[in-house]
C-alpha positions, 0 to 999 in steps of 0.5 A, a space after each residue: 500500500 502506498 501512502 502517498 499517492 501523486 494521483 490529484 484526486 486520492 491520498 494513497 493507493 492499495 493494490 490487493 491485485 496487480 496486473 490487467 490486460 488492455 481492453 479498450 483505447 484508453 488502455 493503449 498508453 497505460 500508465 500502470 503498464 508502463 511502470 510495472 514492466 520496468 520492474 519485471 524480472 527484478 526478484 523480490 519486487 512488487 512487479 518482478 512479474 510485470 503487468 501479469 494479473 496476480 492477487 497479492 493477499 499479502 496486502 489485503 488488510 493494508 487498510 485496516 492498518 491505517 489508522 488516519 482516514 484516507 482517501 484509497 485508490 483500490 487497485 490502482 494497478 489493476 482492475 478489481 473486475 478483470 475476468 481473471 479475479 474470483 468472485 470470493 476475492 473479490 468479495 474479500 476485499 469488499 469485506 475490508 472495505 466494509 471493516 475499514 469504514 473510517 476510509 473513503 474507497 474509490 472503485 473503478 472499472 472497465 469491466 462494469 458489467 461484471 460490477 453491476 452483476 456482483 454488486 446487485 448480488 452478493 456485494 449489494 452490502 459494499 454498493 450501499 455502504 456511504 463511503 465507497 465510490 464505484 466508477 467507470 473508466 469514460 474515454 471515448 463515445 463508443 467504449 467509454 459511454 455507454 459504462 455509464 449506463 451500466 454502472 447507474 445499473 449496479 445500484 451503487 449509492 456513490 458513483 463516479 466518472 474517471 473521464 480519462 484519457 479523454 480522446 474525444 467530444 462526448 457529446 451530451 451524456 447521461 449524468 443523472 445519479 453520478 456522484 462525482 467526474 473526474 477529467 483529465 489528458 493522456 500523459 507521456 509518450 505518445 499521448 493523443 492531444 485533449 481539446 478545450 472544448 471538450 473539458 469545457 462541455 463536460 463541465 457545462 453539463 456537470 454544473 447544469 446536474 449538480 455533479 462535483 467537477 475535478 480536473 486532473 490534468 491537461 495532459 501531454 509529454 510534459 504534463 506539469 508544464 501543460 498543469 491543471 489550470 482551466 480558464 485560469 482556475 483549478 477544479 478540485 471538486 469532491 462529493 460529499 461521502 459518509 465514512 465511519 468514525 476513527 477507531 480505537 487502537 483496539 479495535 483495529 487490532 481486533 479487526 486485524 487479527 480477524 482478517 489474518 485468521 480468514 
C-alpha cells in the first residue's frame, strides 16, 4: 500500500491485485503498464512479474492498518473486475472495505458489467455502504459511454466518472445519479492531444446536474508544464461521502487479527 499517492484526486493507493490486460483505447498508453514492466524480472519486487494479473493477499488488510482516514485508490494497478479475479476475492476485499469504514474507497472499472452483476448480488452490502465510490473508466463515445449506463445499473449509492484519457467530444451524456467526474489528458509518450472544448462541455453539463467537477490534468509529454489550470482556475471538486468514525487502537487490532485468521 502506498501512502502517498501523486494521483490529484486520492491520498494513497492499495493494490490487493496487480496486473490487467488492455481492453479498450484508453488502455493503449497505460500508465500502470508502463511502470510495472520496468520492474519485471527484478526478484523480490512488487512487479518482478510485470503487468501479469496476480492477487497479492499479502496486502489485503493494508487498510485496516491505517489508522488516519484516507482517501484509497483500490487497485490502482489493476482492475478489481478483470475476468481473471474470483468472485470470493473479490468479495474479500469488499469485506475490508466494509471493516475499514473510517476510509473513503474509490472503485473503478472497465469491466462494469461484471460490477453491476456482483454488486446487485452478493456485494449489494459494499454498493450501499456511504463511503465507497464505484466508477467507470469514460474515454471515448463508443467504449467509454455507454459504462455509464451500466454502472447507474449496479445500484451503487456513490458513483463516479474517471473521464480519462479523454480522446474525444462526448457529446451530451447521461449524468443523472453520478456522484462525482473526474477529467483529465493522456500523459507521456505518445499521448493523443485533449481539446478545450471538450473539458469545457463536460463541465457545462456537470454544473447544469449538480455533479462535483475535478480536473486532473491537461495532459501531454510534459504534463506539469501543460498543469491543471482551466480558464485560469483549478477544479478540485469532491462529493460529499459518509465514512465511519476513527477507531480505537483496539479495535483495529481486533479487526486485524480477524482478517489474518480468514
Amino acid at each position: 500500500m502506498s501512502s502517498i499517492s501523486t494521483i490529484e484526486w486520492t491520498d494513497a493507493s492499495w493494490n490487493p491485485v496487480r496486473g490487467c490486460t488492455k481492453i479498450s483505447p484508453g488502455c493503449k498508453n497505460c500508465y500502470a503498464k508502463t511502470f510495472a514492466e520496468r520492474w519485471r524480472g527484478i526478484p523480490g519486487h512488487a512487479y518482478e512479474f510485470g503487468f501479469d494479473l496476480r492477487l497479492v493477499p499479502e496486502h489485503l488488510t493494508d487498510p485496516l492498518r491505517w489508522s488516519e482516514p484516507k482517501k484509497i485508490f483500490t487497485n490502482s494497478m489493476s482492475d478489481l473486475f478483470h475476468e481473471g479475479v474470483p468472485d470470493d476475492y473479490i468479495a474479500k476485499v469488499c469485506e475490508v472495505m466494509l471493516a475499514a469504514d473510517w476510509h473513503e474507497y474509490q472503485v473503478l472499472t472497465k469491466r462494469p458489467e461484471r460490477m453491476a452483476a456482483l454488486l446487485k448480488g452478493p456485494l449489494a452490502a459494499a454498493a450501499k455502504a456511504g463511503h465507497i465510490l464505484w466508477g467507470v473508466s469514460v474515454e471515448d463515445r463508443k467504449h467509454g459511454v455507454p459504462r455509464i449506463e451500466k454502472l447507474r445499473q449496479s445500484g451503487a449509492r456513490n458513483t463516479f466518472l474517471s473521464i480519462e484519457p479523454l480522446l474525444e467530444d462526448l457529446g451530451t451524456i447521461d449524468l443523472s445519479g453520478i456522484s462525482w467526474a473526474i477529467v483529465g489528458g493522456e500523459s507521456g509518450h505518445g499521448a493523443r492531444p485533449m481539446d478545450e472544448s471538450w473539458v469545457r462541455s463536460i463541465r457545462r453539463q456537470c454544473r447544469a446536474h449538480d455533479v462535483p467537477f475535478f480536473f486532473k490534468q491537461w495532459g501531454g509529454v510534459r504534463k506539469k508544464l501543460a498543469g491543471r489550470l482551466l480558464d485560469g482556475r483549478t477544479y478540485d471538486e469532491f462529493p460529499e461521502i459518509q465514512t465511519g468514525s476513527k477507531p480505537a487502537i483496539k479495535r483495529r487490532r481486533e479487526l486485524l487479527v480477524k482478517f489474518s485468521r480468514a
